[in-house]
Structure formats: structure tokens, C-alpha cells
N, C-alpha and C positions, 0 to 999 in steps of 0.2 A: 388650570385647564388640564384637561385629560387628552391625551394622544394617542390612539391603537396606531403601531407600526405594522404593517400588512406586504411583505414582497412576494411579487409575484412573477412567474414564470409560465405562461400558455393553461392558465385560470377562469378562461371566459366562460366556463359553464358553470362553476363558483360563486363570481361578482355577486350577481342577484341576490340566491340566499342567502349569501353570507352576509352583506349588508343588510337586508331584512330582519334576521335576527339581532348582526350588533346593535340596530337603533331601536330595539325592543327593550333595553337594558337599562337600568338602574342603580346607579345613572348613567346617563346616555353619555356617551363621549364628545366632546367639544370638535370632534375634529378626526376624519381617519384618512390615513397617509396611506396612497397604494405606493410602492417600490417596485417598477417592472426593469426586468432586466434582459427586454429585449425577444418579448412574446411576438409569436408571428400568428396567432389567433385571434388579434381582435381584443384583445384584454384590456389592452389599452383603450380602442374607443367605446368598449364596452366601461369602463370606469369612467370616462369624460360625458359617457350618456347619465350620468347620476348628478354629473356635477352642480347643475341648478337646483337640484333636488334635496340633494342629501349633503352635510360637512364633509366633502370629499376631495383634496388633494391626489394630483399625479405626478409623482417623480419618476423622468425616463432617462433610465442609464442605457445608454447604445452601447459605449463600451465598458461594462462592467469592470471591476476590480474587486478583487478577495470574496467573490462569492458569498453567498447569504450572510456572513457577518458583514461586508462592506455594503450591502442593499441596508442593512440596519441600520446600521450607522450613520450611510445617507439619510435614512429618514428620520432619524433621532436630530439631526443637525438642521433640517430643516422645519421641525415640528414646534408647531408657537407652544404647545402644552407644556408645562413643567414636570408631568409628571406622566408616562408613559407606558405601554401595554405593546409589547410584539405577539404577533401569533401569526401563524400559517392559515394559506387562505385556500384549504383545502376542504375545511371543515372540521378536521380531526381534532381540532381545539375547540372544545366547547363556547360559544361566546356567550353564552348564560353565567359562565365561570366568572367575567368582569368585574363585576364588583367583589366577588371575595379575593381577587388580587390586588384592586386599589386599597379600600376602606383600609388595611391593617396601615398601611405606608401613609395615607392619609389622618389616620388617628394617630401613629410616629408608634408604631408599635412593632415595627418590622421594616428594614430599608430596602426589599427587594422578594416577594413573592412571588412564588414556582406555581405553576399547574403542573402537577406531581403524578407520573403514572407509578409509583410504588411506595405508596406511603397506603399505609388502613383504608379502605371504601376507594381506591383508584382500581381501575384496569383498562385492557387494551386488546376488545372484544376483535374475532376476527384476522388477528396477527399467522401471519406465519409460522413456523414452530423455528426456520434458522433468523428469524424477526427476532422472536422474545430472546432465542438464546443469544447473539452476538449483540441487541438491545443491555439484557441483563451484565453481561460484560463485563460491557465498558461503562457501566453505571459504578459497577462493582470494582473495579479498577478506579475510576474517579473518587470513589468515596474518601480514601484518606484525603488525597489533594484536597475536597472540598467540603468534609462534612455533611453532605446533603447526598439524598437517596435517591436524584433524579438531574445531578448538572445538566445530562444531555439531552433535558426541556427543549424547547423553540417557544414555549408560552410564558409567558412572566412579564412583572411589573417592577418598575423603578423608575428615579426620580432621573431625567434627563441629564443633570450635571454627576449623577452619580455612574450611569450609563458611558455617558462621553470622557468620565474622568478614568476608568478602570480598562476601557477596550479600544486606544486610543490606535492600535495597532492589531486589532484583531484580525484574524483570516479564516476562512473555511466557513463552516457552518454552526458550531456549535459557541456562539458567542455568550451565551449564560453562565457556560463551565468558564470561560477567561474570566469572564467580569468575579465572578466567585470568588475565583482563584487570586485575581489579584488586590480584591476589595480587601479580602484577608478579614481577621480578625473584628475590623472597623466595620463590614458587613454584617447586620442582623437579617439572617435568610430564614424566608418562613415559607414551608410546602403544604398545600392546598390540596386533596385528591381531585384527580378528574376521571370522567371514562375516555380514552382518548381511542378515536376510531378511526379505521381506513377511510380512505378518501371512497365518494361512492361516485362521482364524475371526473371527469379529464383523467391523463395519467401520469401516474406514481412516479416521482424522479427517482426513486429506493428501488433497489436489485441487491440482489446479493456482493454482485461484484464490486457497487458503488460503496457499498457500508463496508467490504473488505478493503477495498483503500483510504476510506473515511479512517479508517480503526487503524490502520498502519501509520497512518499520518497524525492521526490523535495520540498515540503510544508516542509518537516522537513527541511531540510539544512536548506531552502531560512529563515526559522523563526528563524535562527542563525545569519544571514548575515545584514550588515548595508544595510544606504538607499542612493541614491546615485543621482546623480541631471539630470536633464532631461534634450530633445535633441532638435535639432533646424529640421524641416524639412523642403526641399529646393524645391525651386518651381520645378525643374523639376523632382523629386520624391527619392532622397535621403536623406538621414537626417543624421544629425552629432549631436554627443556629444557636450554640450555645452565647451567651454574649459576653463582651470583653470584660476581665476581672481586670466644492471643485470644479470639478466641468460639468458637473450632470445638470441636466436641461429638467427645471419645473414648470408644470403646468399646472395653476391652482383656481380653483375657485373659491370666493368669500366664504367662510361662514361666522355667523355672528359668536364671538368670546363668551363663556359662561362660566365665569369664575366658580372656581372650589376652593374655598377657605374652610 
């Protein structure tokens, strides 16, 4: 089974199309998990208004812990899928991108697939110019640690037990770069380009000042964390890892299992 993890935070103008498109995809996901963490918009009943409708799951954390990595994680923990999809539900992640993140990990030819804003044919139309640059960064800082040209994703695919095994203790926001980081070696990471775009409704929880404390506080981790070997990139613009020589209150509604074997 397939799982999109989806958290969200004062989204309501979102929900709609974004579900419209995930369930236009091939293949369709078994099941998508919103993660709210305490929207005062309506987000929430606007996601319960889908529920007869559509494979839609609501997890509602009132009192939140660890920030977008812990809404993840909640939903990874409660997701019947074995095999799983985060992305932001703002739009900036293409959900047409789906299946070029499952099929590799589904064929075993990769154990964790990026939607990649800097790898060949990606970009990030519309950015700000102090965006790209404190963007490029800390991509560029993370690189040794992770080998990949894009840790600080929020798009990507992996297998539930591999998810819950490497980020068992994540915090903040950028929970791709932990799992990378401490998958290590035993992680075969593969980056996918995408166009990845500003949000065009509700608004942007990114300011300057947030990504300057983000980036303070990531320099701390990352100065904890080993270093880890780098990636192959493929001529037609993906790139792979090189490989080794609670309390929170659900509200769910059914929807019927569709195996993927």
C-alpha cells in the first residue's frame, strides 16, 4: 500500500486542489494522511468534508511536538501503507511527481527517492533572490554529510520501517536530511528533478528570519552528524547515492486496501 504523508497548518484553501490532483495519479495512493497541527482555518473540517469521498485520514495534534518532523512522523506511525510519500500541502510539490518517487523503491532499485530542486531539469520558479541564496547554502553545507544535492527536500519517498527506523528522534523541519544522514551508507538515495513553486494561496510560513533561525539551528545538528559519501548523477538529470562496496487524537475514515506487490 501506498501512503502520501501531508501536514498541515492553516491549508484550507489547498485541501481541494491538492487532493484533486493527488487522486489523478498513477498510481493512485491507497490512502492520504493529513497531519494538522492545530489550524484555526477550517483545515481540518475542510479535510473531514472529503472523507466519504476520497482515502482520507485526519490526524489532529492539539499539542504539537518537534515541529514538521514530528507531524511526519505522526503520520508515518499511523499510516497502514508500507511504503510512503511526504510532501507539503501547499502545492509547491508537484503531485504529478508520485510515481517517479515510488516505482524506483517499488522495483528495489533505490531505498528512498528525493524530489530534487538542483539536480539537471529541476528549478524553483518565482524564489526570492535571499530564498535561493540561503536555500543553496545549506544544501551546499549538507552536501558532504549527505551526498545528495537536495537533503533539505520536504518531498520524498520511503519504506515506512525504513522512515521510522532512521528518524526515531527527529526535530525541526527538515526530516529527509536526518533520515539520510543517518541511513548512512545502507541508504540507496535517488533525486528525481522537479519544478518546485511558491505557494499561490494561504500564507508562506518562510520569512527570512525563520530560515535564518532554521539555518542556525541546522549548523548545530549538522556539526554533530558524520560525513557520508557522495552521489552519482545520471545523464538524464537524476542522481543516486553511490551504493555500498501518543496522545495524538485520529480521525479516520475507511478506505478500501489496494495492494502493490
Amino acid at each position: 500500500m501506498i501512503s502520501v504523508i501531508i501536514p498541515t497548518l492553516n491549508e484550507f484553501e489547498n485541501i481541494e486542489p491538492l487532493l484533486g490532483r493527488i487522486l489523478q495519479c498513477q498510481p493512485a495512493p491507497d490512502e492520504i494522511v493529513f497531519v494538522d497541527d492545530g489550524s484555526t482555518d477550517g483545515t481540518r473540517e475542510r479535510i473531514r468534508a472529503f472523507s466519504t469521498s476520497a482515502p482520507v485520514r485526519l490526524i489532529e495534534r492539539n499539542s504539537p511536538v518537534f515541529g514538521l518532523s514530528g507531524a511526519v512522523i505522526a503520520g508515518a506511525r499511523a499510516a497502514k501503507g508500507d511504503l510512503l510519500v511526504v510532501m507539503d500541502a501547499d502545492l509547491s510539490h508537484p503531485p504529478e511527481k508520485l510515481s517517479e518517487l515510488v516505482l524506483p523503491i517499488l522495483e528495489g532499485t533505490a531505498d528512498m527517492v528525493i524530489g530534487s530542486r538542483y539536480v539537471p531539469g529541476a528549478s524553483t520558479p518565482g524564489w526570492p533572490v535571499w530564498r535561493k541564496i540561503m536555500s543553496r547554502i545549506a544544501a551546499g553545507i549538507a552536501y558532504p554529510l549527505t551526498g545528495v544535492h537536495d537533503s533539505m527536500c520536504g518531498f520524498f519517498a520511503m519504506r515506512k520501517t525504513s522512515l521510522l527506523e532512521f528518524t526515531p528522534a527527529a526535530t525541526g523541519f527538515k526530516i529527509a536530511f536526518e533520515a539520510i544522514v543517518q541511513g548512512g551508507k545502507q541508504l540507496r538515495v535517488l533525486e528525481i528533478p522537479i519544478v518546485f513553486r511558491d505557494r499561490a494561496r494561504g500564507t508562506s510560513k518562510m520569512s527570512p528570519s525563520v530560515a535564518l533561525r532554521f539555518a542556525l539551528r541546522w549548523l548545530a545538528a549538522a556539526s554533530r552528524m558524520p560525513f557520508r559519501r557522495g552521489t552519482q548523477v545520471h545523464p538524464q538529470g537524476a542522481a543516486v547515492s553511490k551504493p555500498p562496496s501518543s496522545a495524538d487524537l485520529e480521525i479516520t475514515a475507511p478506505c478500501p486496501p489496494v495492494d502493490r506487490r
